[in-house]
N, C-alpha and C positions, 0 to 999 in steps of 0.2 A: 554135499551140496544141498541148498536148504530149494525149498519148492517156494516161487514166488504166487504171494497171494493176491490175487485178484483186485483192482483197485487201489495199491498202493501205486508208488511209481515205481518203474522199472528204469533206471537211470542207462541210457543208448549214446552218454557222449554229446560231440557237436559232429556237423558234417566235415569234410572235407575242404581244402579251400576254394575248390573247382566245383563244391555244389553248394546250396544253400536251404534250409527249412524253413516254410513259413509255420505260424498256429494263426489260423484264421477263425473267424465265426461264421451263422452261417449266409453271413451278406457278404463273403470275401471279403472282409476289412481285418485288418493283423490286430492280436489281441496282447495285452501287456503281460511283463513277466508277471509268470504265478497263475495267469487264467487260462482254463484248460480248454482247448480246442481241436481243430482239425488239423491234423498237418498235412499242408502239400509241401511237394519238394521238385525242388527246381535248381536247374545247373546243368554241368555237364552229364548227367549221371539217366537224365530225361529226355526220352527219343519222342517221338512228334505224333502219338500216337499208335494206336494198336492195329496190326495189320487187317485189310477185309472186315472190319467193325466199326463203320462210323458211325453206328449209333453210343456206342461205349464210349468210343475215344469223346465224342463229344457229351459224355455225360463226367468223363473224369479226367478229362486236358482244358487247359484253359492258358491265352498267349498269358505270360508272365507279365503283372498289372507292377512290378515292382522296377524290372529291370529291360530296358529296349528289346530285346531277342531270349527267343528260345520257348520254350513252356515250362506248367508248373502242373503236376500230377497229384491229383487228389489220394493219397495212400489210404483212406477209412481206414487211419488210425487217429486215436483220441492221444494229445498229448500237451507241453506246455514247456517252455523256457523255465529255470530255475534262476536263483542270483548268481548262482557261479557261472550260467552261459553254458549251464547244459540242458540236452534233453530228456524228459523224465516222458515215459509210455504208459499211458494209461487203458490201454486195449482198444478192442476194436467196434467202432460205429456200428458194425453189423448188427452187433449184439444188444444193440439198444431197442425196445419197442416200445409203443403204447397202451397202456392198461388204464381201464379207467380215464381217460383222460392225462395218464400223470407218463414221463418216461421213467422206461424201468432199466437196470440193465443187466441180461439174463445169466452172463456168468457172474454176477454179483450175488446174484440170489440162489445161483448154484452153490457158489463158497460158501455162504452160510449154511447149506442144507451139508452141506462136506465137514463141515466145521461139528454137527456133531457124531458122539463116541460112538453111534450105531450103522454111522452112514461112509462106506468107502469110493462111493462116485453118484455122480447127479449131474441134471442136466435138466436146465429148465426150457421150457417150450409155450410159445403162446400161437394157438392155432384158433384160426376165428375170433371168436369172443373167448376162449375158454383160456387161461393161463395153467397149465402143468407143471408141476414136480413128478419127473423120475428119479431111484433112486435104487440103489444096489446096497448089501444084497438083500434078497425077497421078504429076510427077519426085520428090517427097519420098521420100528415102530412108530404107523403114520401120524395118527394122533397125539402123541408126544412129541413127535417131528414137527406141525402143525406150531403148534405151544412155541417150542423152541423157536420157531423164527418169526412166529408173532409178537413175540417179546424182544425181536432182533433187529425187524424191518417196517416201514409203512405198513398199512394195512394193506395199498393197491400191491405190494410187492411179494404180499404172500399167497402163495399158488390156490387153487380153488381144488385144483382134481389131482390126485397124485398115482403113482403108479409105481411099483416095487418091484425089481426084476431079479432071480440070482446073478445074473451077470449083463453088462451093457455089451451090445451089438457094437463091433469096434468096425473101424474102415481100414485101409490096407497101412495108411501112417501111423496108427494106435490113437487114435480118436474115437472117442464114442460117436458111432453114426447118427447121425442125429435125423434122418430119413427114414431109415428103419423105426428108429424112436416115433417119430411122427404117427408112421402108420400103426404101430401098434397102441399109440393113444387114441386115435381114430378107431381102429378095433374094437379098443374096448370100451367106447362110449357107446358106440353100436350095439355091442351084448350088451350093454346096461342097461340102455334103455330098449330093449327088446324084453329082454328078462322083467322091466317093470311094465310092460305095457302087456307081457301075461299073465304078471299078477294080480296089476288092476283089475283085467277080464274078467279073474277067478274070485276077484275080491277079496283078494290077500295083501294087496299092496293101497289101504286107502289113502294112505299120504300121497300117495304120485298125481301129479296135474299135469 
């Protein structure tokens, strides 16, 4: 079984004839074949919202604007019709943010940090202002890592802070936790900038501002 990479399509078929998929943009108006969007989905297959949540439901139901009855479920996934009338999955909205001004999208820039010969898992993370590279195991070599996906990606898309671990924090599905991740990049920006704020004192760190 080959591992599907990130950003290509994932080919999902068509629906059912008892449900339907839209690819919308993001004014809800349906987008033509070949341009990638949001899909909601709408049929039989969509119940009227989420129990005791009507804040949710009404951020991710909406009455179906296509067809008289029933709703249409925002799934945050990215995806898009083909010419043969299928659906191709291009992952998940989640995983989109803003850097720089520009979108980025984080397991994109995780693949390429996977993609090279030193690196077995990664996981990008953009906290505040700051954009992160983790990356397993602790031998990856950052500065050449750095290289590597500057010659890969925009420049907004290449991480600023990075971080090497022997092994990633998994969650109970075999995910890297990516919370754990969190805090330990929080951590250790805190020891960094501690550690240069007693060197400065000491006048051993004069580059630090």
């Amino acid at each position: 079984m080959h591992r599907h990479r990130h950003l290509t399509p994932l080919y999902i078929g068509a629906p059912t004839s008892n449900n339907r998929v839209y690819i919308l943009d993001e004014n809800l108006q349906p987008l033509p074949i070949g341009c990638i969007g949001t899909m909601w989905a709408a049929g039989a297959c969509v119940t009227s919202g989420y129990v005791n949540k009507l804040e949710l439901t009404r951020d991710r139901y909406r009455p179906d604007p296509f067809c008289n009855d029933g709703m249409t479920f925002d799934t945050g996934d990215l995806g898009r019709w083909n010419e043969h009338g299928e659906l191709e999955h291009f992952g998940r909205l989640d995983d989109q943010v803003k850097v720089k001004g520009f979108r980025v999208e984080l397991d994109g820039v995780a693949a390429v940090m996977e993609a090279h010969p030193s690196v077995t898992r990664a996981v990008s993370l953009l906290i505040g202002t700051d954009f992160w590279g983790t990356v397993s195991p602790s031998s990856a070599p950052i500065d050449e890592l750095k290289t590597f996906i500057e010659r890969r990606l925009p420049y907004y898309s290449v991480p600023s802070r990075y971080i090497s671990l022997e092994m990633f924090p998994m969650t109970s599905n075999g995910k890297a936790d990516k919370r754990s991740l969190r805090k330990g990049a929080v951590c250790s920006a805190s020891l960094l900038l501690t550690e240069h704020k007693l060197q400065a004192k000491e006048g051993t760190c004069p580059i630090f501002r």
